[in-house]
N, C-alpha and C positions, 0 to 999 in steps of 0.2 A: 836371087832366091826370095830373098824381101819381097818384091815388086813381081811376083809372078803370077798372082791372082789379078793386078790392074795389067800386064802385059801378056797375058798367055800364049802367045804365037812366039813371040821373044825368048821369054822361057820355054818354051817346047822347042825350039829351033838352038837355043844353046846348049841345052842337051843332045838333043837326038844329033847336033854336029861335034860335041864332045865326049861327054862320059858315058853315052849310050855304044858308042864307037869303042870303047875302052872297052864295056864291057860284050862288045859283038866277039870282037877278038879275042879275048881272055876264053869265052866259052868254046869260040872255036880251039882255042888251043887244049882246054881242057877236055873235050870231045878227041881230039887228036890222043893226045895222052893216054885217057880212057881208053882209048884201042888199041892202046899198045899196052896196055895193063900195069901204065903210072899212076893212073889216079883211077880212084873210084867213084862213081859219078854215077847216079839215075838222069841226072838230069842238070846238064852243064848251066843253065843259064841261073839257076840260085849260087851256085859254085862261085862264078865270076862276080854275082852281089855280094857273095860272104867275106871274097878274099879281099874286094875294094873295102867293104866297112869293118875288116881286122886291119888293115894299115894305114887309113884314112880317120876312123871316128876319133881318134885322141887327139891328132892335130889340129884339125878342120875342127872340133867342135870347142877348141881352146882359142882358134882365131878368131871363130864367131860368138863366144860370147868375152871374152878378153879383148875383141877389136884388133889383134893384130897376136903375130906369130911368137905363141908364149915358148917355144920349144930350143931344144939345144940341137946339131947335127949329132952327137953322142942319144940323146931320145929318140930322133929318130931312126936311127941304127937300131936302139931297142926296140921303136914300134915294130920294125919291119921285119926282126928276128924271131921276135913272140909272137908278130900276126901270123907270118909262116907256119912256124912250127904247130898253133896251134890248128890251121887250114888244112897240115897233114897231117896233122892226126887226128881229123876227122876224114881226109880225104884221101893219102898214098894205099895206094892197094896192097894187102897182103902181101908181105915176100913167100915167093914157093921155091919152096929147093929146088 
């Protein structure tokens, strides 16, 4: 990520063969869901950006400026509980009787 301004083919190629893939899938899957009236969704592919940086931004942004993994397996149990929860309850659809 440093080095992505003097390499941008590099950086565009680690993504679009990583985390872009993470998030193709996520939104299909949300999309799926969507149609079965699990989640609520205009538009799956913000969906799949929200729920990687609710489970992602605490950790990842503690490696990168602490230089290495500040965290406990016990935190990230909590990141990934709280990012949940909060993704649906922006995102589970309505229960209907």
């Amino acid at each position: 990520m440093a080095n992505a301004d003097a390499f941008p083919a590099l950086g565009a190629a680690w993504y679009e063969q990583g985390f872009e893939r993470v998030l193709v899938t996520l939104a299909a899957t949300f999309r799926r869901l969507t149609d079965q009236g699990v989640l609520r969704t205009d538009d799956p592919g913000p969906a799949a950006h929200h729920v990687a940086g609710l489970l992602l931004w605490i950790p990842v942004n503690q490696a990168m400026f602490r230089g290495s993994a500040q965290h406990t397996e016990a935190d990230l149990d909590l990141y990934a509980t709280t990012g949940v929860r909060a993704f649906l309850a922006a995102y589970r659809a309505p229960i209907t009787p």
